[in-house]
C-alpha positions in Angstrom: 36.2 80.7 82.5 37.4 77.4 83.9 36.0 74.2 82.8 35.8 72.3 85.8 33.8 74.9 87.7 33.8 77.1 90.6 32.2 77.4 94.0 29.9 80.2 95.7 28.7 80.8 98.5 25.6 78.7 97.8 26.3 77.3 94.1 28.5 75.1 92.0 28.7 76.2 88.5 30.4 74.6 85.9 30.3 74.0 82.5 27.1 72.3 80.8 27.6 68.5 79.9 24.9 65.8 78.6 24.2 64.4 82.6 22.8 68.3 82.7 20.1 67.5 80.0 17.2 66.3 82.6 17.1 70.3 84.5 17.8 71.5 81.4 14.6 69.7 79.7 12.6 70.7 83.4 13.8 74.5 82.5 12.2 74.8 79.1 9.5 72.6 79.6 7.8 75.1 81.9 5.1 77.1 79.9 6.1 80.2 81.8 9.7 79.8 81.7 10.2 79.3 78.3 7.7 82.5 77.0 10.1 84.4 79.2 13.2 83.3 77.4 11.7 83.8 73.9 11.6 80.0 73.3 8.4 77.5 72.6 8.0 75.0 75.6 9.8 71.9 74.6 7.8 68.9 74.0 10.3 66.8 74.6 13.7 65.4 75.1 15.0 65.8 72.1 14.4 69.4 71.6 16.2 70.2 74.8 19.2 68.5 73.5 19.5 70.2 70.1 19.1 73.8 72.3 21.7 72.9 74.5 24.0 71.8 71.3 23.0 75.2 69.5 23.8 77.7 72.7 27.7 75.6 73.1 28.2 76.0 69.5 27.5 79.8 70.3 28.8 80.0 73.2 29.7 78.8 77.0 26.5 77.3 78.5 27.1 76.9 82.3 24.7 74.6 84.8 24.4 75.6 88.4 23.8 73.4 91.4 23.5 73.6 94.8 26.6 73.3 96.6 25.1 71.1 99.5 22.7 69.1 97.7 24.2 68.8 94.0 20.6 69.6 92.7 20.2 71.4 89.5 18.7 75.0 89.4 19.5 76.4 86.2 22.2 77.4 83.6 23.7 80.9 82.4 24.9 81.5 78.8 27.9 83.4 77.6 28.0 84.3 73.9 28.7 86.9 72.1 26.9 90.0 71.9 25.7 90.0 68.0 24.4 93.4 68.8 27.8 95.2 68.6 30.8 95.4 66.7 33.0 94.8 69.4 33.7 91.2 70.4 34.9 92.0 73.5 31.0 92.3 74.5 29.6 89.3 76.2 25.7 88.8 76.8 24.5 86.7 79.2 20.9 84.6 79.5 19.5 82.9 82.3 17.0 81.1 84.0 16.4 79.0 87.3 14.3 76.3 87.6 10.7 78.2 89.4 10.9 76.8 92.6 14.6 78.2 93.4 13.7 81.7 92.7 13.6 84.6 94.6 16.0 83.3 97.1 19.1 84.9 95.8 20.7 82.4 94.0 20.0 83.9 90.9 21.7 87.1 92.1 24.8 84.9 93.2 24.9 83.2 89.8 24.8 85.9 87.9 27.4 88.4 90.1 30.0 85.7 90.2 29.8 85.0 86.1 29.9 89.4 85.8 33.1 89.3 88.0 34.8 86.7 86.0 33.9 88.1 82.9 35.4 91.3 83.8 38.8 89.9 85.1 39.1 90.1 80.9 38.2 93.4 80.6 34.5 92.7 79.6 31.4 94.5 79.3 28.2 92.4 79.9 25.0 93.1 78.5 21.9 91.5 79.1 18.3 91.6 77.4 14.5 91.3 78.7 11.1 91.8 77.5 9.8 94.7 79.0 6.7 92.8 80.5 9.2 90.4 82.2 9.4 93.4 85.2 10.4 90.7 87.4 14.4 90.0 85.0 14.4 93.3 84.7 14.8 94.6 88.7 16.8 91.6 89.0 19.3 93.0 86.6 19.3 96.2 88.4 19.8 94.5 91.7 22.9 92.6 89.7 24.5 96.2 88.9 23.3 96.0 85.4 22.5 99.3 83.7 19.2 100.0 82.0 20.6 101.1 78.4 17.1 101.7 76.3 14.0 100.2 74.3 15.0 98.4 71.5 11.9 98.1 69.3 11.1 95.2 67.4 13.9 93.4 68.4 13.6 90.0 69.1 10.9 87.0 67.7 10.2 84.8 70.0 9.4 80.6 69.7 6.2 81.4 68.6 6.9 84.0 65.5 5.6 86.5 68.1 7.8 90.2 67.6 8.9 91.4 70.8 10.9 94.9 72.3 13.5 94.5 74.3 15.1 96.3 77.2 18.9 96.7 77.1 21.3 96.3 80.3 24.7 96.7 80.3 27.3 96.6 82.8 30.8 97.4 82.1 34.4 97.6 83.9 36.9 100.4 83.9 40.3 100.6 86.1 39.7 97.5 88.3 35.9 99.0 89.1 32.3 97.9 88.2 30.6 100.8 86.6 26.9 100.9 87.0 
C-alpha cells in the first residue's frame, strides 16, 4: 500500500498518523459504534491512542477523509488474518464516523483497499456479528462472500462471547471472485 495515500472518487486515504487521533477518539467513543466493533467505548483520549498503537503494531491502520473538505470519516485496518495458516490472507475492519454512513463512502473505502490488496494476489476476509445485519449486506454489496457461522468466536470489550459471520473475497487470474 503506499504511505502517502491515494485518491477516490470521493475519499483521501492514507496511512494513520497521531494528527488522526481526534476522529479516531470520535469513532470509538460512540456507544453504538464501538459495541459493533467488539471494543468498550473509550473513556477517553488515552485509550484511543494505545488502540491506534496496538492495530499499527498489527497491522496497516488507514484514515479516510473527504477529498473536498479534508474531514475525517473513519479508518480501515489491514492485518493479518490469525484465522488461517496462510499469510497471504488479509482481514480488513472498518468503521465511519455515524453521520457519513449510508452514503457510499464506506462502499468506496472498502472496494478501493480490496483492489489494492489484490494487485498482490490477496484474498480478503472480513468478520461481523451476525446481529450487525447492517456490516453484513454491506459486505455483500462490497463483493464479499458469505463463508459461514463461526461459533463462539470472538469476546468483545465487555468479556461478552460473540459468533461471527465469515466473508471472504478472493482473486484468481486478474478477476474478483465472489
Amino acid at each position: 500500500m503506499e504511505t502517502m495515500g491515494f485518491f477516490t472518487d470521493n475519499l483521501h486515504i492514507r496511512g494513520y498518523d497521531a494528527n488522526d487521533l481526534n476522529g479516531f477518539y470520535r469513532i470509538g467513543s460512540d456507544k453504538n459504534t464501538a459495541m459493533l466493533l467488539g471494543i468498550r467505548e473509550f473513556s477517553g483520549r488515552s485509550e484511543a491512542r494505545e488502540l491506534a498503537e496496538d492495530l499499527l503494531i498489527r497491522g496497516e491502520l488507514f484514515s479516510l477523509f473527504m477529498k473536498d473538505t479534508g474531514e475525517y470519516i473513519g479508518f480501515i485496518w489491514i492485518s493479518d488474518d490469525g484465522r488461517s495458516e496462510d499469510t497471504s490472507v488479509k482481514t480488513v475492519s472498518f468503521a465511519l464516523i455515524p453521520g457519513m454512513r449510508g452514503q457510499g463512502l464506506g462502499t468506496e473505502a472498502l472496494r478501493s483497499i480490496k483492489v489494492r490488496l489484490f494487485e498482490k494476489r490477496q484474498t480478503v476476509t472480513a468478520y461481523c456479528f451476525p446481529e450487525n445485519r447492517s456490516a453484513a449486506g454491506f459486505l455483500r454489496k462490497c463483493g464479499f462472500r458469505e463463508e459461514g457461522l463461526m461459533r463462539s468466536e470472538a469476546v468483545d470489550g465487555h468479556g461478552k462471547v460473540h459468533d461471527l459471520i465469515c466473508f471472504s473475497a478472493s482473486y484468481k487470474n486478474g478477476e474478483d471472485i465472489v
